[in-house]
N, C-alpha and C positions, 0 to 999 in steps of 0.2 A: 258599576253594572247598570244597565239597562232597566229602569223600574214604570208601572204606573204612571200616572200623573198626582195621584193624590197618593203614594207613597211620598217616605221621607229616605233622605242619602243613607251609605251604608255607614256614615261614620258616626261615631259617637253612640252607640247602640246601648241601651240597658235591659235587666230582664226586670219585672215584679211580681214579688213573689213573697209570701214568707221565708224564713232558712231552715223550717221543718219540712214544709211543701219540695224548697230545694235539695234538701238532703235524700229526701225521699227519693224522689227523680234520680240525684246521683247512685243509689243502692240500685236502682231498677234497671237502670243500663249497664253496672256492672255485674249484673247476675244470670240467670241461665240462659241459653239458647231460648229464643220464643219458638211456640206453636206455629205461627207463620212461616216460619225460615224450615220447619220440618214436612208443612202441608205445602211446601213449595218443593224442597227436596222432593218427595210422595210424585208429585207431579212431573218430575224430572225423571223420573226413574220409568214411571209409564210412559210419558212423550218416549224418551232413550230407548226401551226395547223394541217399541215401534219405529223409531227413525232406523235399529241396527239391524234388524231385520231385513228391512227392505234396502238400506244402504250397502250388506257388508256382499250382495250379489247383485247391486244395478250396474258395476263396472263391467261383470263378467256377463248379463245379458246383454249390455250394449256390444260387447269384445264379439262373443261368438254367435249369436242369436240375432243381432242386428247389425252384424260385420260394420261397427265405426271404427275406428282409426283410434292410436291410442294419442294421435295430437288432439283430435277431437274429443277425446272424452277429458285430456286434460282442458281446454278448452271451454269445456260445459260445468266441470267444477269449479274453474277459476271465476264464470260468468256468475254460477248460482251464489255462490261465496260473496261477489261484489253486489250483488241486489240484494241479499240477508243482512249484511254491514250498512249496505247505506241506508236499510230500514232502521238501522239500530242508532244510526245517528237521530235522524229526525221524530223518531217513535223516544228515545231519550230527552229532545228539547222539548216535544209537547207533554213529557210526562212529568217536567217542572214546572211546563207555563198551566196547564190545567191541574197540576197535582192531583192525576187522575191515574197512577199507576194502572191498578187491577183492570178496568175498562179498556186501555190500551193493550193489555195482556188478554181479553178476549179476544179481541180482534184477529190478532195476531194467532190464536189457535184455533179459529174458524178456520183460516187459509189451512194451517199444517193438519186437519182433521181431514178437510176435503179432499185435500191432495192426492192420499195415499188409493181412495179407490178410483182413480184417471193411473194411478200408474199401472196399477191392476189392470187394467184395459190395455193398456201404450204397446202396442204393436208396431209403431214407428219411434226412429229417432226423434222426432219432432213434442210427440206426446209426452214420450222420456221425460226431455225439455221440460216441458210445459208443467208437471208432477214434478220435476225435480224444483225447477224455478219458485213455483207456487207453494212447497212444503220450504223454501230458504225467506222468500217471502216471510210469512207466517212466524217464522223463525226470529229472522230479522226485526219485525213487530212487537215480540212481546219479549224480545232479551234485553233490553236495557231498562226496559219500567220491572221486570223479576231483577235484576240485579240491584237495581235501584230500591226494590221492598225491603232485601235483605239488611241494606246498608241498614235505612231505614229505622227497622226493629232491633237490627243486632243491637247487645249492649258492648258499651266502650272499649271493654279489655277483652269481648268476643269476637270481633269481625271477623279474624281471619280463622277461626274453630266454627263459626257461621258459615262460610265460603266454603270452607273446606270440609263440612257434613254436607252440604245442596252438590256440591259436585261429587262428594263419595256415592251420593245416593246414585244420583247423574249415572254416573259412571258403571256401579253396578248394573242399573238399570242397562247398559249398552253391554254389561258382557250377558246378562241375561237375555239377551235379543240377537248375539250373536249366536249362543245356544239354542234358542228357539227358531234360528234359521235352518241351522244345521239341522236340527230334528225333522221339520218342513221338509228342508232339501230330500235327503237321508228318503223319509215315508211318502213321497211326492213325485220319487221318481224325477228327480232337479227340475218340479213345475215351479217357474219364476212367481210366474203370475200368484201361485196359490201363497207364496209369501207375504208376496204385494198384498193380497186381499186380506190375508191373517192378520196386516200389521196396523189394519184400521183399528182394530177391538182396546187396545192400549192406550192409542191416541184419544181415542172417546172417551176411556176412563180418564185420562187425564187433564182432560175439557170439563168433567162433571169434577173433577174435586175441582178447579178453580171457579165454576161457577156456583158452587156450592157451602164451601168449606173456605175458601181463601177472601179475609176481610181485608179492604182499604185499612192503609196505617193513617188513623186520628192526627198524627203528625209528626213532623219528622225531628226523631228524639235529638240524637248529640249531632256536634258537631264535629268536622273535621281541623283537629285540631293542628295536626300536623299541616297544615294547605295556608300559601301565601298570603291569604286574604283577609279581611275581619270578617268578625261575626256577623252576619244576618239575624236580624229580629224574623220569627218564624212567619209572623201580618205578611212581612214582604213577600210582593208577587212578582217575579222577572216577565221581562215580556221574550216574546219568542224573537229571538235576534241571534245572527251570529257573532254580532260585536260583542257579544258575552264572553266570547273567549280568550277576549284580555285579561280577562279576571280570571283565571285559572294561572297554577302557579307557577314561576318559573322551573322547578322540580317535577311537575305533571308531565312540560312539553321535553324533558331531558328522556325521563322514564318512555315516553311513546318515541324517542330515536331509537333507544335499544329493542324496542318490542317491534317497530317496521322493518329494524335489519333482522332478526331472529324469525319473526314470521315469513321472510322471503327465501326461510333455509325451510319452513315448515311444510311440504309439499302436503297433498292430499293423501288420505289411509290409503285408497282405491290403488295409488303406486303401490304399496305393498301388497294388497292382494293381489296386483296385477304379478309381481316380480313373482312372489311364491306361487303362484298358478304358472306360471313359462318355467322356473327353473326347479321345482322342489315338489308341488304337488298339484299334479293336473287335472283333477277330478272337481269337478268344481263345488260338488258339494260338500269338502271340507273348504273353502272361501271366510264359512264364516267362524272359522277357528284363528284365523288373523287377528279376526276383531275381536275375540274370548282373549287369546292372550295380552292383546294391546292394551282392553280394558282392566284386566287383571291391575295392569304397572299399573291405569289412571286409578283405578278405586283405593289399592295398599298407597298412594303417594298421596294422592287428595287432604284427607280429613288431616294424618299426620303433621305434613308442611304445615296449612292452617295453623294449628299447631304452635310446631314452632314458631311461625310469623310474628306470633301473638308476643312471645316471649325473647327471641332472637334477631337478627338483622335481617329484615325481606330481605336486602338486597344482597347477602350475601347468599340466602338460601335461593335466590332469581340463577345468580353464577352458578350455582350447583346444578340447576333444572336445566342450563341452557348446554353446560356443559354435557348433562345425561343424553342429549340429543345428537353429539358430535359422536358420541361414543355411540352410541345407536347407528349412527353412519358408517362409523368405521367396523361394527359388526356386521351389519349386513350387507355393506359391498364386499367384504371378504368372505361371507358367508359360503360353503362349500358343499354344507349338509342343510338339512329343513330343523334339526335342532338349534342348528347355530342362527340359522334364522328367527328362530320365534326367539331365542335371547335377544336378539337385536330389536326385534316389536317391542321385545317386554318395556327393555329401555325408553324405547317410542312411546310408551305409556308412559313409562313415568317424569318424564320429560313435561308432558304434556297437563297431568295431574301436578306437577311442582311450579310449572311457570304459570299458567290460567290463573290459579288461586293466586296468586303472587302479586300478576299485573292489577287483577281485578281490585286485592285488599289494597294497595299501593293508590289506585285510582280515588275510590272510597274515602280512604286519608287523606289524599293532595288539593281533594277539590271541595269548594264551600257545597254544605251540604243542598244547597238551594240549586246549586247548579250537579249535582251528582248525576243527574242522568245524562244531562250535558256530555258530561266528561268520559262516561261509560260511555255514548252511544260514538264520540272521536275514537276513544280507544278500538271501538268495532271499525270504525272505518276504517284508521290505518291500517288493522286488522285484514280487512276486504282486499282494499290496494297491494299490500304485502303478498297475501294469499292467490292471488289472481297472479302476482308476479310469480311465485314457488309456480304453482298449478299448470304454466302457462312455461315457462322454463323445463320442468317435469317431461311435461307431452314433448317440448321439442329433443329434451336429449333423449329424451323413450324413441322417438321415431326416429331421429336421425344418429342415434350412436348404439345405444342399447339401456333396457331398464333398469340394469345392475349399473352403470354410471350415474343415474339421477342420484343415488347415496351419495357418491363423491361431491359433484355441484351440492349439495344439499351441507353439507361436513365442512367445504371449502366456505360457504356463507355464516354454519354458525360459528366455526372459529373467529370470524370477523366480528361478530356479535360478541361474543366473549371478549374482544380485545374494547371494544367499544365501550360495553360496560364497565370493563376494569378501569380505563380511559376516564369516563364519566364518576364512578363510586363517589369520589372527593367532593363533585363537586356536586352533586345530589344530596349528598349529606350535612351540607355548608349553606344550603337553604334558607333563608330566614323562617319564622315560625312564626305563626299567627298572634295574632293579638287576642288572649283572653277577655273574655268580656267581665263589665264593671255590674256588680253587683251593689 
């Protein structure tokens, strides 16, 4: 790796310490969820009602209110998605070369606080745009230095019961913002805009607990044990380079082939509320009962997985999440009734709550902790690339076949993903494993 000038190589590393001091440490990381990983949850859950809010009806104001095109709206998710991920790359490598987590996390929700009252405004597609771009933005910014806190503080035998409370939270937070739409909607007479403006109030609280309540981590506790590389002495400072990412491990870049074919099945929600608006329920102020059921799956899947992760094989529990998602295809291109619809969301949720925690804990694991944001902020990118591809795929079979076919393309790519995986499992697991350090 890429250091300093007045650094020393990664090899041969020791720590000093006493073996009271050290044992100590060791109790510390295996013991409860921290404060941090909860006042970040807190924060997710505010940002989340505000992003569902105003997300789970901007498809259906640009559809009927702004007559765009459903290629074009897949189009504008796929764009915003790749400018959110590729913040997440470069907002990842400066938040190991400054090991300035929390600061980069400000930034980043400057943009998504402002956002929301421009969309409140946005009487053109353009403006749309420009509120949607700048709340992915913002997005993009502060998601790799928060997933990077968590790792972070987690302790050892908690990462993936860490992951998996920050996104239960997450998640609630989004079915509570899908309810809070529909209320809006429902008393508003379906005024878009008075959504848009509602959904500022969350985002602000969720800006004051992180400029308030959420502290820089003193430093970054364990390491990743499971990840191809030796130990880093915690002194070392990487420099900002993408040659860094030779040093991530060959089990890191296996795990991101199955997460770019699986994401390229994962189209945008907006497709579902687009399909249940044309075939099942066209009143648009149920819209946001889409995203109340979707979120239902991600919040019961979330915390759980974690979970398991902790104590079972991710990667067998990853097969299980990718597969929820083929079955989520196969429900709602067959779907006939609006019950059997919202089973097939629910699916979509849990899909979504079992892989996220998954990739992310597996990320965590694979990569030296010195480089964690690093690896987080790849993992978003393939993310982005992938995303833009479903998104973009999506809109063309929505405009030129029909919405209820996008399931199928979408079913037809994750079985591939499943095959992939299974493909891979052996040889992911057959890894070398890091060099403990000499005490």
């Amino acid at each position: 790796m890429l250091y300093e000038k007045d650094s020393v190589p990664r090899q041969g590393i020791s720590f000093v310490g006493s073996e009271s001091s050290l044992n100590s440490e060791r109790q510390e990381r295996d013991g409860k969820i921290p404060p941090t990983v909860w006042q970040i949850g807190i924060m997710m859950f505010l940002i989340n009602i505000s992003f569902v809010m105003s997300y789970s009806v901007s498809g259906l104001y640009l559809k009927h209110v702004l007559s765009v095109s459903a290629i074009s709206i897949g189009f504008l998710e796929g764009l915003c998605e790749i400018i959110s991920n590729l913040m997440k790359l470069f907002s990842g490598m400066l938040s190991d070369y400054f090991r300035k987590r929390r600061s980069i996390m400000i930034i980043g929700y400057i943009f998504s606080v402002f956002s929301r009252p421009i969309l409140a405004i946005s009487d053109t597609f353009h403006l749309v745009f420009s509120a949607r771009a700048m709340e992915r933005l913002g997005n993009g910014i502060q998601a790799s230095p928060r997933e990077a806190i968590v790792a972070d503080v987690a302790p050892r035998k908690r990462i993936g019961a860490s992951y998996g409370l920050k996104r239960s939270l997450a998640y609630f937070g989004s079915l509570c913002g899908g309810v809070l739409g529909f209320v809006v909607m429902k008393f508003s007479d379906n005024n878009y805009q008075a959504v848009f403006a509602l959904s500022t109030i969350p985002a602000f609280a969720a800006f004051l607990i992180l400029l308030f309540c959420v502290k820089e981590p003193r430093r970054f506790d364990h390491p990743a044990i499971t990840s191809g590389a030796p130990l880093p002495s915690p002194k070392l400072k990487p420099t900002f380079s993408f040659k860094n990412f030779k040093y991530l491990s060959p089990s890191f870049w296996l795990i991101m082939v199955v997460n770019a074919v699986f994401m390229a099945a994962r189209m945008n929600e907006t497709f579902l509320i687009l399909r249940m608006n044309e075939g099942f329920q066209p009143d648009p102020m149920y819209a946001p009962f889409v995203m109340i059921v979707f979120n239902i799956g991600t919040t019961l899947s979330s915390y759980p997985i974690g979970l398991l992760g902790d104590k079972l094989d991710r990667m067998k529990i990853l097969f299980i999440g990718i597969a929820s998602l083929v079955i989520a295809d196969v429900i709602m291109y067959s779907a006939m009734s609006r019950n059997t619809m919202y089973i097939g969301i629910l699916f979509w949720g849990i899909q979504l709550g079992a892989t996220q925690n998954v990739f992310v804990s597996l990320v965590a694991e694979k990569v030296p902790e010195d480089l964690r944001g690093t690896g987080l902020g790849i993992y978003w990118l393939i993310n982005a690339i992938s995303a833009f591809t479903a998104d973009a795929l999506a809109g063309f079979v929505a405009h030129h076949v029909s919405l209820n076919t996008v399931f199928a393309s979408s079913g037809i790519i994750g079985v591939f993903a499943l095959v992939i995986l299974a493909f891979l499992l052996n040889v992911i697991h057959h890894t070398p494993k890091r060099r403990k350090p000499q005490f």
